[in-house]
Backbone as XML, in Angstrom:
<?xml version="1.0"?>
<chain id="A" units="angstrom">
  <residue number="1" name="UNK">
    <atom name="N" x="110.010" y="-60.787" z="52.966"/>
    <atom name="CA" x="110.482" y="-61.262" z="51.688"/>
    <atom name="C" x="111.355" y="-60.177" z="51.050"/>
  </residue>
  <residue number="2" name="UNK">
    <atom name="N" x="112.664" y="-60.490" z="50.778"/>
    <atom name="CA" x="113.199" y="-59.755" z="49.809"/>
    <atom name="C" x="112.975" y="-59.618" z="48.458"/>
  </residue>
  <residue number="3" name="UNK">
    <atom name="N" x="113.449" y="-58.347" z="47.881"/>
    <atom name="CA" x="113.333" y="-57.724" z="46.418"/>
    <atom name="C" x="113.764" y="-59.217" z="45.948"/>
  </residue>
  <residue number="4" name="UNK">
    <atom name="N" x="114.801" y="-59.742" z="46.274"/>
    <atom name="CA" x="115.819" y="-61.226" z="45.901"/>
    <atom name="C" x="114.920" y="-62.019" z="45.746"/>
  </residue>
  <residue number="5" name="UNK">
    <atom name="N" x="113.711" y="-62.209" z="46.631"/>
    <atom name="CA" x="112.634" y="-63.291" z="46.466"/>
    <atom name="C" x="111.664" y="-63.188" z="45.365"/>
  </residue>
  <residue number="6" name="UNK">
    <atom name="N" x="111.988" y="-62.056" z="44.818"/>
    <atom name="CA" x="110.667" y="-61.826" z="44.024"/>
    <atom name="C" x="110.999" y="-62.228" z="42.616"/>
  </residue>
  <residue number="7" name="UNK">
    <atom name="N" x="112.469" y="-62.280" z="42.110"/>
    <atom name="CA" x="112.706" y="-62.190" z="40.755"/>
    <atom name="C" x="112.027" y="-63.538" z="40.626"/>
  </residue>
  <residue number="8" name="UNK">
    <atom name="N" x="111.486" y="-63.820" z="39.297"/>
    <atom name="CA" x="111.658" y="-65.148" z="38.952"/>
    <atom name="C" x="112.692" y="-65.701" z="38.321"/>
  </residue>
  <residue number="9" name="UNK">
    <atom name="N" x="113.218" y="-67.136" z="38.763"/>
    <atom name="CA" x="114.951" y="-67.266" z="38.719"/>
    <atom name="C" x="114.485" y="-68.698" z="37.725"/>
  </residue>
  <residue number="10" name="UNK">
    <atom name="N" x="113.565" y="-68.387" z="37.082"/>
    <atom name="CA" x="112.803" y="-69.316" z="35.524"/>
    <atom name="C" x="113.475" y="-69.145" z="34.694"/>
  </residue>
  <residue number="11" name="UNK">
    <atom name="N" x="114.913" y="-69.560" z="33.733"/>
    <atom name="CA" x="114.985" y="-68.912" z="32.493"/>
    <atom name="C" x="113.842" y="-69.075" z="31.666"/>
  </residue>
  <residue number="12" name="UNK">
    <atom name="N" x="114.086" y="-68.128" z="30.626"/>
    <atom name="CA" x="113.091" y="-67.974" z="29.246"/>
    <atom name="C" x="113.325" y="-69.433" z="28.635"/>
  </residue>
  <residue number="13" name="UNK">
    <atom name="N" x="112.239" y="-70.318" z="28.564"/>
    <atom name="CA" x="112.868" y="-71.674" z="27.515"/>
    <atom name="C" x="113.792" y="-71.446" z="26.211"/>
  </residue>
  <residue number="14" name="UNK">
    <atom name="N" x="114.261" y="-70.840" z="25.223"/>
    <atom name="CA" x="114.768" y="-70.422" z="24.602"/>
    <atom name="C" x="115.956" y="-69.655" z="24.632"/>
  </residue>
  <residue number="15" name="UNK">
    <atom name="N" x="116.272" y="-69.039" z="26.124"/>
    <atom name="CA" x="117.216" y="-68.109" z="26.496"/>
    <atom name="C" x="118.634" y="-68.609" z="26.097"/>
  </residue>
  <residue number="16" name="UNK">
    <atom name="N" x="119.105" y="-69.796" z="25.258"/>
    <atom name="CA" x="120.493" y="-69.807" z="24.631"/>
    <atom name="C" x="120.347" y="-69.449" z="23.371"/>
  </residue>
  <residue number="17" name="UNK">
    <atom name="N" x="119.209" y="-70.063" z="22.720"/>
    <atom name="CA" x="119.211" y="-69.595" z="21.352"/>
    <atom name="C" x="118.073" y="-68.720" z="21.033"/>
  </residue>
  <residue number="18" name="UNK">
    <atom name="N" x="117.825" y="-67.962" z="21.708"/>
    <atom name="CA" x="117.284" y="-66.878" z="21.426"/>
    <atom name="C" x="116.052" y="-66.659" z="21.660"/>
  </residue>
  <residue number="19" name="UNK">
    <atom name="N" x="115.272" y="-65.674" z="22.148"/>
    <atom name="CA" x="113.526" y="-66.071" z="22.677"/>
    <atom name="C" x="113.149" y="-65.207" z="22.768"/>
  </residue>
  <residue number="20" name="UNK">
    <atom name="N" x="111.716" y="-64.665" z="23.535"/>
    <atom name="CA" x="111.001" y="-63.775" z="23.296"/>
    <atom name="C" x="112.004" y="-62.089" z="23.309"/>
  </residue>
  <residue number="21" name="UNK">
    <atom name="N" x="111.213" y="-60.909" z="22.207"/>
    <atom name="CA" x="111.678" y="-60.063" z="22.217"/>
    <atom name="C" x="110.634" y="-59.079" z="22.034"/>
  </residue>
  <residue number="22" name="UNK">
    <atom name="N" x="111.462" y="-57.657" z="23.452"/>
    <atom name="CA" x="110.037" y="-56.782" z="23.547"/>
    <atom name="C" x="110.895" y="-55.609" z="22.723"/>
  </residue>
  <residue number="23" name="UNK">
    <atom name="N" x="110.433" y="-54.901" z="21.691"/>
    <atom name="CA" x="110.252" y="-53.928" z="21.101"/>
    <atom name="C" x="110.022" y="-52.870" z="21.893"/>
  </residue>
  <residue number="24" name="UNK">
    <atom name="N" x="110.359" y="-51.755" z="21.984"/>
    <atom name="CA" x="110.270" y="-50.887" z="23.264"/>
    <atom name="C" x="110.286" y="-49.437" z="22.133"/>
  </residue>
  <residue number="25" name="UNK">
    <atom name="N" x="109.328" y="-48.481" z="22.181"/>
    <atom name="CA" x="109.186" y="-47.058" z="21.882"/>
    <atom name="C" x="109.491" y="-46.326" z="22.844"/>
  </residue>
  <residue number="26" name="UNK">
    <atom name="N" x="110.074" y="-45.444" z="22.844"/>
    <atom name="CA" x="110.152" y="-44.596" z="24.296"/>
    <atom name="C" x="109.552" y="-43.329" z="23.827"/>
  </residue>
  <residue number="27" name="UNK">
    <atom name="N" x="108.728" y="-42.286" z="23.931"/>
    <atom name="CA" x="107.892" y="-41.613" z="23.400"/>
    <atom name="C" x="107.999" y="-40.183" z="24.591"/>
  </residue>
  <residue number="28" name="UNK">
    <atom name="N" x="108.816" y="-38.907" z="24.535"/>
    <atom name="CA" x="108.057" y="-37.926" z="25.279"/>
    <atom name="C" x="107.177" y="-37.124" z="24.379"/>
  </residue>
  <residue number="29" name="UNK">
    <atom name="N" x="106.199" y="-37.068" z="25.321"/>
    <atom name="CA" x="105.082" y="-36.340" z="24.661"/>
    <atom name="C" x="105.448" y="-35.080" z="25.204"/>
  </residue>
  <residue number="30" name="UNK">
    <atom name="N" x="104.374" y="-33.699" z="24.577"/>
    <atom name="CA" x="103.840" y="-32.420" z="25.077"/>
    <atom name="C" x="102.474" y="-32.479" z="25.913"/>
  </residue>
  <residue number="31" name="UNK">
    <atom name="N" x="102.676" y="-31.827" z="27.276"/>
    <atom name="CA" x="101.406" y="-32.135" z="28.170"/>
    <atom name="C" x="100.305" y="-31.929" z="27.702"/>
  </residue>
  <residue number="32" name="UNK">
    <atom name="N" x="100.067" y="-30.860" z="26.597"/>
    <atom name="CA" x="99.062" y="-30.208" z="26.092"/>
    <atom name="C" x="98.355" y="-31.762" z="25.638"/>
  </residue>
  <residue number="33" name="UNK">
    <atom name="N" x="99.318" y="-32.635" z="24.879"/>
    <atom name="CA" x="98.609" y="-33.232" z="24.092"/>
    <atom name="C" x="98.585" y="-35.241" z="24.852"/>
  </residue>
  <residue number="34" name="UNK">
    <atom name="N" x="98.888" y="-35.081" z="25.984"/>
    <atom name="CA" x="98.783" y="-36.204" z="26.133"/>
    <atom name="C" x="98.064" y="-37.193" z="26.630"/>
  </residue>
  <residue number="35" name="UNK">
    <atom name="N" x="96.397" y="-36.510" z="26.648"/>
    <atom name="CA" x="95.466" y="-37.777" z="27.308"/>
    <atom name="C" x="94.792" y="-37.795" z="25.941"/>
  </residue>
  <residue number="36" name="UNK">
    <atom name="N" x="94.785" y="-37.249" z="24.670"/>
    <atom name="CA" x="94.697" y="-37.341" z="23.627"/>
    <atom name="C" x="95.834" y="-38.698" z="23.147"/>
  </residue>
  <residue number="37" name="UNK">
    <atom name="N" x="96.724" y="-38.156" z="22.698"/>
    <atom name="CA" x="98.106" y="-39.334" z="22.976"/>
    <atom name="C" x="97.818" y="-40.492" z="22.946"/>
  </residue>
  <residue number="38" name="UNK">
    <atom name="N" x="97.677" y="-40.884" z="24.368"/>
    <atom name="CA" x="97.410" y="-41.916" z="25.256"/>
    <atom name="C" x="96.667" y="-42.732" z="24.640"/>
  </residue>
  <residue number="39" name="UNK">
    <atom name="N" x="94.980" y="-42.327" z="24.035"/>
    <atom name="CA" x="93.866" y="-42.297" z="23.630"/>
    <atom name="C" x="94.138" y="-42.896" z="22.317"/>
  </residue>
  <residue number="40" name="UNK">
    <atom name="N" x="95.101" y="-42.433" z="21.692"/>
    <atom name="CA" x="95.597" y="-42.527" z="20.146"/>
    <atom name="C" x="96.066" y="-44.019" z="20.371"/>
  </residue>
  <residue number="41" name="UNK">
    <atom name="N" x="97.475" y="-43.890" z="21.128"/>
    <atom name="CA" x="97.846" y="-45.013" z="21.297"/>
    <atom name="C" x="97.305" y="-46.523" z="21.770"/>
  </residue>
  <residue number="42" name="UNK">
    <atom name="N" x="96.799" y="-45.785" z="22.503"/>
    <atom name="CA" x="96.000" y="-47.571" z="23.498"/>
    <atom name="C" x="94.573" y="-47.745" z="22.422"/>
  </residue>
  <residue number="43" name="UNK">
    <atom name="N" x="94.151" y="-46.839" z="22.024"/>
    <atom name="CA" x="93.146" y="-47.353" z="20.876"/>
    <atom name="C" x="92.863" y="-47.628" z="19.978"/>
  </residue>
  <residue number="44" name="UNK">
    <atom name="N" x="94.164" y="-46.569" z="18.901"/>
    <atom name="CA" x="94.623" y="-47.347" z="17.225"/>
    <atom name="C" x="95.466" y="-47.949" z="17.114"/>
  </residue>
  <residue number="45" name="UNK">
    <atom name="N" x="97.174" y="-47.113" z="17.338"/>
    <atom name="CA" x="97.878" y="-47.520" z="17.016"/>
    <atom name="C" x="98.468" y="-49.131" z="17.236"/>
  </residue>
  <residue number="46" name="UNK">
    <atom name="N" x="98.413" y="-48.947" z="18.966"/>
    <atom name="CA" x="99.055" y="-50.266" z="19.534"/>
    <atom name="C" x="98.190" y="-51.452" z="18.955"/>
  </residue>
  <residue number="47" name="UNK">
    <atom name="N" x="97.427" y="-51.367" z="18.983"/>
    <atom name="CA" x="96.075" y="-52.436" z="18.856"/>
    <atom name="C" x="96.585" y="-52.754" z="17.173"/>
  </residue>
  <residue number="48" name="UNK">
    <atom name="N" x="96.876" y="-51.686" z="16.521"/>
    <atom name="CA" x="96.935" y="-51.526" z="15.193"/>
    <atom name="C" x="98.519" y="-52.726" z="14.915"/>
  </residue>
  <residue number="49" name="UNK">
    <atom name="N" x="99.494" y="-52.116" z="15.471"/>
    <atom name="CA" x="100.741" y="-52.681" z="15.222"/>
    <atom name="C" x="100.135" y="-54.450" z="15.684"/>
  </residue>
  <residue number="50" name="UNK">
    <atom name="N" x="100.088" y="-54.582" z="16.852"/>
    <atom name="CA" x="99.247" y="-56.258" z="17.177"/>
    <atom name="C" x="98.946" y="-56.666" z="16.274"/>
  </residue>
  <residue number="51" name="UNK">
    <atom name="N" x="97.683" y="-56.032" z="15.162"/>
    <atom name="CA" x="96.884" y="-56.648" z="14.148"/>
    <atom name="C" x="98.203" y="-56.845" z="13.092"/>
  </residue>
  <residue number="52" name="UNK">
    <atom name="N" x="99.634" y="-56.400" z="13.212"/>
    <atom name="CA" x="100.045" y="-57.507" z="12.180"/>
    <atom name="C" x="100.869" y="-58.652" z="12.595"/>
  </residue>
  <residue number="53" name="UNK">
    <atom name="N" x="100.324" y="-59.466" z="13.606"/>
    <atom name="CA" x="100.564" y="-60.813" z="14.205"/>
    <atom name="C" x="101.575" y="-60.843" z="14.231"/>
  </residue>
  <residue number="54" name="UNK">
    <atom name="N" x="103.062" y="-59.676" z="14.766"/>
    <atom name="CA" x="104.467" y="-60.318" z="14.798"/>
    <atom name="C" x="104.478" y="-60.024" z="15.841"/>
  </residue>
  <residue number="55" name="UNK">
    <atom name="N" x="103.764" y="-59.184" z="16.920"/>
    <atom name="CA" x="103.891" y="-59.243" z="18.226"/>
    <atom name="C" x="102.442" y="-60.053" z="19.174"/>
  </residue>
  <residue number="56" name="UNK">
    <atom name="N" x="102.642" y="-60.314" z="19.850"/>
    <atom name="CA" x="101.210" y="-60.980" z="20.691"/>
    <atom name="C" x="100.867" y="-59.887" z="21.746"/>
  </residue>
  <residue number="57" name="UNK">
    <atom name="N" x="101.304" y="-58.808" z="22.747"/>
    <atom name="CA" x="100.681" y="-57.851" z="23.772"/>
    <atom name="C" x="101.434" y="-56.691" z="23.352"/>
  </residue>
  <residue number="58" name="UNK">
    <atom name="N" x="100.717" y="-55.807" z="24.561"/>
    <atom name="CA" x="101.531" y="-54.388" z="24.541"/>
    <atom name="C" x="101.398" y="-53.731" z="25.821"/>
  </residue>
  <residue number="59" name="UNK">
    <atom name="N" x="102.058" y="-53.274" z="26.073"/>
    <atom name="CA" x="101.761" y="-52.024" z="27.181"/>
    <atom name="C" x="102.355" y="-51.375" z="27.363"/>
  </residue>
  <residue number="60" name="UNK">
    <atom name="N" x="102.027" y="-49.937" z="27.711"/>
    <atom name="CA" x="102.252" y="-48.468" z="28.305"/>
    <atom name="C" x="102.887" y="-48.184" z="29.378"/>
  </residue>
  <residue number="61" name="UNK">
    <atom name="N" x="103.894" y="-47.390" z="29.535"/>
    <atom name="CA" x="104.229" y="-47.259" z="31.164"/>
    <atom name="C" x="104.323" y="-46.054" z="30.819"/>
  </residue>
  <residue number="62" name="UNK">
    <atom name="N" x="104.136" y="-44.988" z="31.973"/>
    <atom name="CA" x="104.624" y="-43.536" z="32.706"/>
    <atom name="C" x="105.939" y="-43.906" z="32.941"/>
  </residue>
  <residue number="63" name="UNK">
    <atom name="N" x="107.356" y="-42.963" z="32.477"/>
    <atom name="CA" x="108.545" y="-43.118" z="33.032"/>
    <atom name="C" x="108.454" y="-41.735" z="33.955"/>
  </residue>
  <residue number="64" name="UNK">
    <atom name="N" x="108.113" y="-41.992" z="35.300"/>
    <atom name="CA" x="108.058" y="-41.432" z="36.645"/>
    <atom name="C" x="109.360" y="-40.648" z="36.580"/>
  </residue>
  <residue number="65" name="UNK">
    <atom name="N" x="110.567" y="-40.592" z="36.409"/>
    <atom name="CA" x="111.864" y="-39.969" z="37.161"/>
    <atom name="C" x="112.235" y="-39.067" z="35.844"/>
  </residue>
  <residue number="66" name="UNK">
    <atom name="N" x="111.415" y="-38.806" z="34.617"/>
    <atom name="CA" x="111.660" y="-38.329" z="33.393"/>
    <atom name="C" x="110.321" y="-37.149" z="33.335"/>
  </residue>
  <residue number="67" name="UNK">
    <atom name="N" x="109.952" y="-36.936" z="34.158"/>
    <atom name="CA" x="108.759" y="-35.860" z="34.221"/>
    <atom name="C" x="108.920" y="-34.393" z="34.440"/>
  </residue>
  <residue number="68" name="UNK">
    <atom name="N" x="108.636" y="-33.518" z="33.013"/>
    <atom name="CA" x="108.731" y="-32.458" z="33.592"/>
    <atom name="C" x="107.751" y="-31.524" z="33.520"/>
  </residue>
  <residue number="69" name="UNK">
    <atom name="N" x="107.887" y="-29.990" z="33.439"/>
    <atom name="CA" x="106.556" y="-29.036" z="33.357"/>
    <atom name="C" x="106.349" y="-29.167" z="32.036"/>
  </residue>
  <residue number="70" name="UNK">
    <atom name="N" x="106.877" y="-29.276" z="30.520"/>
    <atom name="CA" x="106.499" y="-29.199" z="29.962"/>
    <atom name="C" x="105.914" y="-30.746" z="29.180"/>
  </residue>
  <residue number="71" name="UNK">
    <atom name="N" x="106.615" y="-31.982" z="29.624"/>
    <atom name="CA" x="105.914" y="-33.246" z="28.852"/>
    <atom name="C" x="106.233" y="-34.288" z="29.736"/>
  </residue>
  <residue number="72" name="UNK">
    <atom name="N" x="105.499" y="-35.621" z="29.328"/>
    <atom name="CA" x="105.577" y="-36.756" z="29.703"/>
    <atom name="C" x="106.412" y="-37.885" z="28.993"/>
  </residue>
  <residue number="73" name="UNK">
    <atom name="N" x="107.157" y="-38.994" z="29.901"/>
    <atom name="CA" x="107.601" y="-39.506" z="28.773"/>
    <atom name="C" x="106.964" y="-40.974" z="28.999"/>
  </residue>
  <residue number="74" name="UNK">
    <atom name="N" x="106.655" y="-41.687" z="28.161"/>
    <atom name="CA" x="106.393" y="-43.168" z="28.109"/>
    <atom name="C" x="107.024" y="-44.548" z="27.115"/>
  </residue>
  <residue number="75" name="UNK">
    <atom name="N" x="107.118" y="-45.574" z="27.748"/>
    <atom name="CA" x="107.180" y="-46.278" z="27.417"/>
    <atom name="C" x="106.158" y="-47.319" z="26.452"/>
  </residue>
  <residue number="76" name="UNK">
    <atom name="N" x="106.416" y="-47.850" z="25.306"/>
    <atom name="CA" x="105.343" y="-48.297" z="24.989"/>
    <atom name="C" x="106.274" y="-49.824" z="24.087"/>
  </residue>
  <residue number="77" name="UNK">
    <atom name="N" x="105.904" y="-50.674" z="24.781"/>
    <atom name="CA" x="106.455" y="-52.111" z="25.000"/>
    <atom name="C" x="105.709" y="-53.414" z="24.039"/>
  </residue>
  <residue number="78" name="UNK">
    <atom name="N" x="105.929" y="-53.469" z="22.639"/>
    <atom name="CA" x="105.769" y="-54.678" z="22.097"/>
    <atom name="C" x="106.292" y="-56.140" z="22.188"/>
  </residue>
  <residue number="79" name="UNK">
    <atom name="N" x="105.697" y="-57.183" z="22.832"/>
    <atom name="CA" x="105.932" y="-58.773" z="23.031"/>
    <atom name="C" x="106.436" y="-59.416" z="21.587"/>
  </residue>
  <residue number="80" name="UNK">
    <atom name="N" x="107.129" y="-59.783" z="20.980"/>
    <atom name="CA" x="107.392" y="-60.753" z="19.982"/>
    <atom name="C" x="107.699" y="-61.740" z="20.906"/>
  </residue>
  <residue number="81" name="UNK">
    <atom name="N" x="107.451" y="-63.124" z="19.908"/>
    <atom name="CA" x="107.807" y="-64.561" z="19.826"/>
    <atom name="C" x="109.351" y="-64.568" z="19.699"/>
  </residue>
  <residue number="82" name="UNK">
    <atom name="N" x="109.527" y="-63.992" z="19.409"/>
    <atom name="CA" x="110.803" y="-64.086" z="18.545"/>
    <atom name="C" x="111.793" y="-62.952" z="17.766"/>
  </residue>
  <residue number="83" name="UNK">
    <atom name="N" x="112.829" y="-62.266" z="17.233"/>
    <atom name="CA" x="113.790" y="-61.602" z="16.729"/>
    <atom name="C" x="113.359" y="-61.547" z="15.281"/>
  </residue>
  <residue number="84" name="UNK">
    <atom name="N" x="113.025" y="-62.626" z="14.486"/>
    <atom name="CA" x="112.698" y="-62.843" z="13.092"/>
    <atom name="C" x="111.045" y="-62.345" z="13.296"/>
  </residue>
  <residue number="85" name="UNK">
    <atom name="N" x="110.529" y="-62.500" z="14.379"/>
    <atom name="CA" x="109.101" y="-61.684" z="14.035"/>
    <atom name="C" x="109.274" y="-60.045" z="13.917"/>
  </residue>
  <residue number="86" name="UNK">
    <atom name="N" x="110.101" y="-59.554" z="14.756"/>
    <atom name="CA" x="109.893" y="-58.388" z="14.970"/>
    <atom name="C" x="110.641" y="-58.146" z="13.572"/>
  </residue>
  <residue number="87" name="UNK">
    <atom name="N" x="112.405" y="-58.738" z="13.719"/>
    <atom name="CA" x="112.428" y="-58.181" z="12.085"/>
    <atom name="C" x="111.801" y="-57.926" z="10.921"/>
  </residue>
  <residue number="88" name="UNK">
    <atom name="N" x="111.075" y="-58.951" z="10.756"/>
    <atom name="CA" x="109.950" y="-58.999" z="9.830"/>
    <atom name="C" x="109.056" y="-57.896" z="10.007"/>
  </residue>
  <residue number="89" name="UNK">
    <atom name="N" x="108.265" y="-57.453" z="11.019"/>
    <atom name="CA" x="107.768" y="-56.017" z="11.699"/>
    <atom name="C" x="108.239" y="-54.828" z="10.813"/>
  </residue>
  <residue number="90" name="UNK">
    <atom name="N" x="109.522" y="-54.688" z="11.498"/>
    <atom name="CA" x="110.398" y="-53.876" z="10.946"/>
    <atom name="C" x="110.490" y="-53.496" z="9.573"/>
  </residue>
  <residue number="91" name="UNK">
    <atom name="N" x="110.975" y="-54.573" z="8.931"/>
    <atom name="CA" x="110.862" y="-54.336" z="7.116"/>
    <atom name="C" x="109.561" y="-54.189" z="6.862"/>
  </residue>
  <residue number="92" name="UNK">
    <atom name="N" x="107.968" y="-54.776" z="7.123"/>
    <atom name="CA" x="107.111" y="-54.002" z="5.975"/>
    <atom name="C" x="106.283" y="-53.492" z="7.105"/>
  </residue>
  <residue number="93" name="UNK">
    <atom name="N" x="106.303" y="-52.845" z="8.047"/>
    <atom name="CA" x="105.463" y="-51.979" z="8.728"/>
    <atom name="C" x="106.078" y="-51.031" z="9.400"/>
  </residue>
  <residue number="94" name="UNK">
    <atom name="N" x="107.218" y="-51.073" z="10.103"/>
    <atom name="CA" x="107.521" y="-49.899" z="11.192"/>
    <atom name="C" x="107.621" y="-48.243" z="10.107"/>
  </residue>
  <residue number="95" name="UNK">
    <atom name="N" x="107.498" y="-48.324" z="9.124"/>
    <atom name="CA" x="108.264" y="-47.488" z="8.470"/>
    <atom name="C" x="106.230" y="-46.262" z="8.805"/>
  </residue>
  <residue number="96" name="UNK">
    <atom name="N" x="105.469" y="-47.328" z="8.360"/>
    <atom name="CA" x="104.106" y="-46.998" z="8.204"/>
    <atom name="C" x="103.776" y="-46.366" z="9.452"/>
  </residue>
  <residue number="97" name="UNK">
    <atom name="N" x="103.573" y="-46.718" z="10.760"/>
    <atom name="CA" x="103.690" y="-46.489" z="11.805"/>
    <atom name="C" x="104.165" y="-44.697" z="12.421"/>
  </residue>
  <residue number="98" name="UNK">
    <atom name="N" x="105.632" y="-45.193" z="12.261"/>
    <atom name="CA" x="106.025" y="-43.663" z="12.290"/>
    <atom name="C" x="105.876" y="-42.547" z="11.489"/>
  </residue>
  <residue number="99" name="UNK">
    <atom name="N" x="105.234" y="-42.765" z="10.226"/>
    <atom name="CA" x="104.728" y="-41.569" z="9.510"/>
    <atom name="C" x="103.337" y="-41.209" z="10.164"/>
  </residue>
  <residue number="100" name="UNK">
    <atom name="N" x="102.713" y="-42.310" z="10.627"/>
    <atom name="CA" x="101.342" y="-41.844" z="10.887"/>
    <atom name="C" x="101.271" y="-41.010" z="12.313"/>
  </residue>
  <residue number="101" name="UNK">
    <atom name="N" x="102.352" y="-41.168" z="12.851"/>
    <atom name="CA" x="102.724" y="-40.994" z="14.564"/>
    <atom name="C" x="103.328" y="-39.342" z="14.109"/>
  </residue>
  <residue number="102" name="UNK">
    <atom name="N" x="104.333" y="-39.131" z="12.624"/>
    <atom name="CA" x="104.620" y="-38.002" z="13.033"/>
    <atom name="C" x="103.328" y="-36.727" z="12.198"/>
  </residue>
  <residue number="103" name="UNK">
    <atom name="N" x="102.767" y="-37.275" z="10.883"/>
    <atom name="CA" x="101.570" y="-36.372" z="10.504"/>
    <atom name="C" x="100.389" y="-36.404" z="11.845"/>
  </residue>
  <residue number="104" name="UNK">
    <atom name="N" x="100.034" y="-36.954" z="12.467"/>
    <atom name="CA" x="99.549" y="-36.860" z="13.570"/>
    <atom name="C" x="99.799" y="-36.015" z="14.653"/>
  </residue>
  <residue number="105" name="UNK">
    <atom name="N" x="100.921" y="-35.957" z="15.425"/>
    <atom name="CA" x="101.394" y="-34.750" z="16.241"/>
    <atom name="C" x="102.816" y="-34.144" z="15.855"/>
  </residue>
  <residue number="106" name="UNK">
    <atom name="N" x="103.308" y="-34.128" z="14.859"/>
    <atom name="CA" x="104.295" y="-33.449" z="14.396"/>
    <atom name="C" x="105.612" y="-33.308" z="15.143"/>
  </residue>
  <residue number="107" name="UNK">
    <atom name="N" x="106.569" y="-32.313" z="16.100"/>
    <atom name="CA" x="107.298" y="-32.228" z="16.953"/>
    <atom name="C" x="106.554" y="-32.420" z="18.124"/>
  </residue>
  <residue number="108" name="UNK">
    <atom name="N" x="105.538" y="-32.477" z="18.621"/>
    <atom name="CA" x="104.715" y="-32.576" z="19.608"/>
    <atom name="C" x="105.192" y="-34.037" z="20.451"/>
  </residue>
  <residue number="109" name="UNK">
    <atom name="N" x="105.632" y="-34.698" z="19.797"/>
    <atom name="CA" x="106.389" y="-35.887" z="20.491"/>
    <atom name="C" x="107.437" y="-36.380" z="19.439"/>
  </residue>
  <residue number="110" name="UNK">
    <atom name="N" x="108.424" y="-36.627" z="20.560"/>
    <atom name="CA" x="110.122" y="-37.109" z="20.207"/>
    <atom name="C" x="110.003" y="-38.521" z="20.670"/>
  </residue>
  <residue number="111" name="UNK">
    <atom name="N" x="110.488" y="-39.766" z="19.806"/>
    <atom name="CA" x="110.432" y="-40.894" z="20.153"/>
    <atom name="C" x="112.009" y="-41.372" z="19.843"/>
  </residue>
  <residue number="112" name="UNK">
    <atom name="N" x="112.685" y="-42.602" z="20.681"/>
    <atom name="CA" x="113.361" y="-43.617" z="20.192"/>
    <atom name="C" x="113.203" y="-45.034" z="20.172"/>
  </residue>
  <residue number="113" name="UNK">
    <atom name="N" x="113.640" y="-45.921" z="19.774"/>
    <atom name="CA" x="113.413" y="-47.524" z="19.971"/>
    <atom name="C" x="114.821" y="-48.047" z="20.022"/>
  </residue>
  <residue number="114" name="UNK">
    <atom name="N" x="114.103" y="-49.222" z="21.271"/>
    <atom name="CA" x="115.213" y="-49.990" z="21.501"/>
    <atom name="C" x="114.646" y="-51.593" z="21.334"/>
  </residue>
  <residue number="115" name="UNK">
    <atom name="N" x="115.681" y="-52.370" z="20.951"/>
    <atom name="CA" x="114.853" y="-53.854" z="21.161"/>
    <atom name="C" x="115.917" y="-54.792" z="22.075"/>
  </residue>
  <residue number="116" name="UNK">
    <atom name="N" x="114.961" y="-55.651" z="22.768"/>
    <atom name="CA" x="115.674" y="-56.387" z="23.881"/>
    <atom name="C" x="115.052" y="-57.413" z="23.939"/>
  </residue>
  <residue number="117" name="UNK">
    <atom name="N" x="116.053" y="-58.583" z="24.209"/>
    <atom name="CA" x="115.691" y="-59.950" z="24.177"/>
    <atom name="C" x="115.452" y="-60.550" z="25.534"/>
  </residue>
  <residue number="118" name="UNK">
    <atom name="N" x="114.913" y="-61.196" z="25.851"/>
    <atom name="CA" x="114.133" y="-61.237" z="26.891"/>
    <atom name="C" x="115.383" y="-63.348" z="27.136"/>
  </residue>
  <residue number="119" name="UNK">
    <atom name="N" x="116.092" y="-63.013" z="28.675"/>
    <atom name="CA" x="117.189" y="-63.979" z="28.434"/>
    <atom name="C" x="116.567" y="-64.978" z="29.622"/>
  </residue>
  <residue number="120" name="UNK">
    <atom name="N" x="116.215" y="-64.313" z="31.029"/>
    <atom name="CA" x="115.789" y="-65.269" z="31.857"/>
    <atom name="C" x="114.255" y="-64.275" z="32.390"/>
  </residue>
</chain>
């Protein structure tokens, strides 16, 4: 079976006018601090952002080819329904979020966000 066989060639039901969208953190941490981190994330925060019903899952990835002696970098991937959920996100929570992320470990981790619409 080819890589070719594997995609699913399903569009997204919505994929003309617009449909699910994953919210994406990209996060390098400091090694010192990252099974702490991790711990933070997969147990308050993410769980935390969920509890305000504009996204439905989440998950974590290791970015493997971004690894060095001194940190890790990860991915950390929010599901919306939709563009108007996450916007909504955005205006009365993201702001909350990243203060608590930077009084928490300070320069100790550098983050950006990207958002992407999810087409087929």
């Amino acid at each position: 079976m080819s890589q070719k066989d594997l995609v699913d060639k399903t569009p997204h039901p919505d994929y003309k006018t617009g449909g699910a969208v994953i919210f994406n953190i990209t996060v390098k941490v400091e090694k010192s601090i990252v099974q702490l981190w991790l711990q933070w994330m997969g147990d308050e925060i993410a769980p935390a952002i969920i509890g305000t019903n504009y996204f439905t899952k989440f998950t974590i990835l290791n970015l493997l080819e971004l690894e060095d002696a001194e940190s890790s970098t990860y991915a950390v991937q929010f599901f919306s329904d939709s563009l108007e959920d996450y916007q909504r996100y955005i205006q009365k929570f993201s702001n909350d979020f990243t203060e608590k992320s930077f009084l928490k470990w300070g320069e100790k981790t550098v983050s950006f966000s990207t958002v992407m619409q999810v087409v087929i």
